[in-house]
C-alpha positions as CSV (number, residue, x, y, z in Angstrom):
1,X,0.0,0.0,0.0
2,X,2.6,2.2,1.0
3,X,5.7,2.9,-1.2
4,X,8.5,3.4,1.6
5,X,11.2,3.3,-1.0
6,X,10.5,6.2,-3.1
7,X,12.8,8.5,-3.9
8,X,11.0,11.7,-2.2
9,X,10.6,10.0,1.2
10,X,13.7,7.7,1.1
11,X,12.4,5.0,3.0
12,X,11.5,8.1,6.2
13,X,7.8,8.2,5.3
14,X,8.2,12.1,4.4
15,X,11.4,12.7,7.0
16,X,13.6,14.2,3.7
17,X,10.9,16.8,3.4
18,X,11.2,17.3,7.0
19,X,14.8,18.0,6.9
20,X,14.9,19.5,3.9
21,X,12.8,22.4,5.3
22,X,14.6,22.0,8.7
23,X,17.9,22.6,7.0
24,X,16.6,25.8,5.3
25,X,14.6,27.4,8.5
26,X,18.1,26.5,10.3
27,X,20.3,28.3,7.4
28,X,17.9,31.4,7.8
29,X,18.4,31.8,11.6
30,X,21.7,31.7,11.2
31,X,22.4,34.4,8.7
32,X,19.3,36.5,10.9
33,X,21.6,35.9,13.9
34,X,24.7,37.0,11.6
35,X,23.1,40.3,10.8
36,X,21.8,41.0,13.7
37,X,25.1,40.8,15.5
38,X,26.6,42.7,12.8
39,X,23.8,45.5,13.4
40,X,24.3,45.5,16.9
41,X,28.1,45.9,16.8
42,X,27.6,49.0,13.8
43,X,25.9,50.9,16.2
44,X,22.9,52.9,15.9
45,X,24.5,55.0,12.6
46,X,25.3,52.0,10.7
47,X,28.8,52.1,10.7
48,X,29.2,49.8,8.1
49,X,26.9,51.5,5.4
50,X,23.6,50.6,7.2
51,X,20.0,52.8,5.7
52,X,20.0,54.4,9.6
53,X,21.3,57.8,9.6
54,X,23.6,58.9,12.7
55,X,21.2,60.6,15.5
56,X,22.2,64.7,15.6
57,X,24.1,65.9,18.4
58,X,21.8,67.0,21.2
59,X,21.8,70.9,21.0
60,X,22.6,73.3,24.4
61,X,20.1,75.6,25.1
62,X,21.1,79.3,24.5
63,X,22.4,80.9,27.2
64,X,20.1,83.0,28.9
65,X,21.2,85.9,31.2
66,X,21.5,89.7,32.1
67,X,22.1,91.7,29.1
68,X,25.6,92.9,28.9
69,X,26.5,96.0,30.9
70,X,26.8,99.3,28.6
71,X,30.3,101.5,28.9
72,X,28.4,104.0,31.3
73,X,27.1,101.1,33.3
74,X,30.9,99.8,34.1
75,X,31.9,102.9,34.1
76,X,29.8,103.8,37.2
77,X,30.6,101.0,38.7
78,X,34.1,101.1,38.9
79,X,33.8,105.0,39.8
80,X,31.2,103.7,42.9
81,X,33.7,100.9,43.6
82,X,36.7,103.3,44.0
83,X,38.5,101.8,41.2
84,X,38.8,105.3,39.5
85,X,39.0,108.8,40.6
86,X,36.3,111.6,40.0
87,X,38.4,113.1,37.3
88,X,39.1,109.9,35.4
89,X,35.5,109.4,35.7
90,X,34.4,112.8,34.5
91,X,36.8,112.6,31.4
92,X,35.7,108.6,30.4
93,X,32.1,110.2,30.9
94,X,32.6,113.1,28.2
95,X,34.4,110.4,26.3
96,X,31.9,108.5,26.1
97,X,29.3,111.1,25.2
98,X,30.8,112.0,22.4
């Protein structure tokens, strides 16, 4: 009834079709596993000519303060610190008027 010698089954009763698509499944996990490692060790910018492009470097915020003190301003400061006499003062002062 059955024909256990043919040549598609030899004498397994199917098992070469079994192993035959065994044999491929296992081939394919192993070159998913392959690329995967190579992935993985590329990094995230695919290092080795991978599709991902290389994330941007994060960007600092601007810097956000007191706006920078005019002439007069430091001027005044270093006369009301005693840096400076009253005529050096009075002279940068026209100076800086004009």
């Amino acid at each position: 009834m059955w024909d256990w010698n043919d040549s598609w089954s030899h004498g397994y009763g199917g098992g070469g079709w079994l192993m035959f698509f065994g044999m491929i499944l296992a081939t394919a996990a192993v070159v998913l596993l392959v690329v995967y490692l190579v992935r993985l060790t590329a990094g995230a910018g695919g290092g080795m000519g991978g599709a991902q492009a290389a994330a941007p470097p994060p960007q600092s915020a601007p810097l956000v303060g007191p706006p920078p003190d005019s002439a007069r301003e430091i001027l005044k400061r270093r006369y009301a610190a005693g840096e400076i006499e009253r005529a050096e003062y009075l002279e940068k002062l026209a100076d800086l008027s004009t």
